[in-house]
N, C-alpha and C positions, 0 to 999 in steps of 0.2 A: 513471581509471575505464575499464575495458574495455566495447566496446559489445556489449550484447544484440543474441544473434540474433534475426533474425526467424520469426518463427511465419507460414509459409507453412499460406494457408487452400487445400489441396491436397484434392477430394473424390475419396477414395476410395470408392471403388461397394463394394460387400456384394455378393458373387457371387451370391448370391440376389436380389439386388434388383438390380443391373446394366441387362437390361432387363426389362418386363414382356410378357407373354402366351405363353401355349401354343409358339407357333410359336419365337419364341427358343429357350423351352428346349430342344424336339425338335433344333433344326438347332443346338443348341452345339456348339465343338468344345474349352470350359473342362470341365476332367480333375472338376474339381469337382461340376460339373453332373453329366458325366454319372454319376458316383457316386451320385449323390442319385437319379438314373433309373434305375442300375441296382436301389438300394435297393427302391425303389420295386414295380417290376416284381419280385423277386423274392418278396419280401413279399406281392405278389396273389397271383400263382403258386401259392404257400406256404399263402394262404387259401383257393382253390381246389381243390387236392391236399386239403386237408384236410374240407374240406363234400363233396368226391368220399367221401372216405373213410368218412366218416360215414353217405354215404346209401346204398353197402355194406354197412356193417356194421347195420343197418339194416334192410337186406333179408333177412341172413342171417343173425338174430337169432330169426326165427322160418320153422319150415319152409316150406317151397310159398306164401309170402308174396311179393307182388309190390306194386310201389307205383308212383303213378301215372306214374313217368318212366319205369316199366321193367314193359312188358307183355311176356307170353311170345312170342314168339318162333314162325315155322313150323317152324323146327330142332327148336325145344322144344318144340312140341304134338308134331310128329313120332315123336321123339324117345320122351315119354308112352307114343301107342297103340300103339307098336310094341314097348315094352321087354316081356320074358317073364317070368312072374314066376318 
């Protein structure tokens, strides 16, 4: 009878769970990680770009409408009393 190998109890870590808190994952230098970082980040980005987007079109959805992140301007009252009709 040939002998059975043995079954090495070898723990392999889960690159996600490897170690835990914030600071690990910032200072990694696993290709994995920072994948998941960059997902990350681009995907906020991506949400942001897009709520920007929105509260453009928004503004200029209706005319001379101004909302509360976006008050005119001295260029643009300027701008108003000076123009000829």
């Amino acid at each position: 009878m040939a002998a059975q190998p043995k079954h090495l109890a070898l723990e392999h870590s889960n690159y996600l769970t490897a170690e835990s808190g914030i600071y690990s994952w910032l200072t990694t230098v696993d290709h994995k990680r920072v994948a998941v970082l960059y997902l990350i980040a681009s995907l906020g980005f991506m949400l942001i770009g897009g709520l920007e987007a929105m509260a453009i079109r928004t503004q200029l959805a209706i005319p001379n409408r101004t909302t509360p992140f976006s008050r005119p301007t001295r260029t643009t009252r300027c701008s108003r009393c000076t123009a000829r009709p």
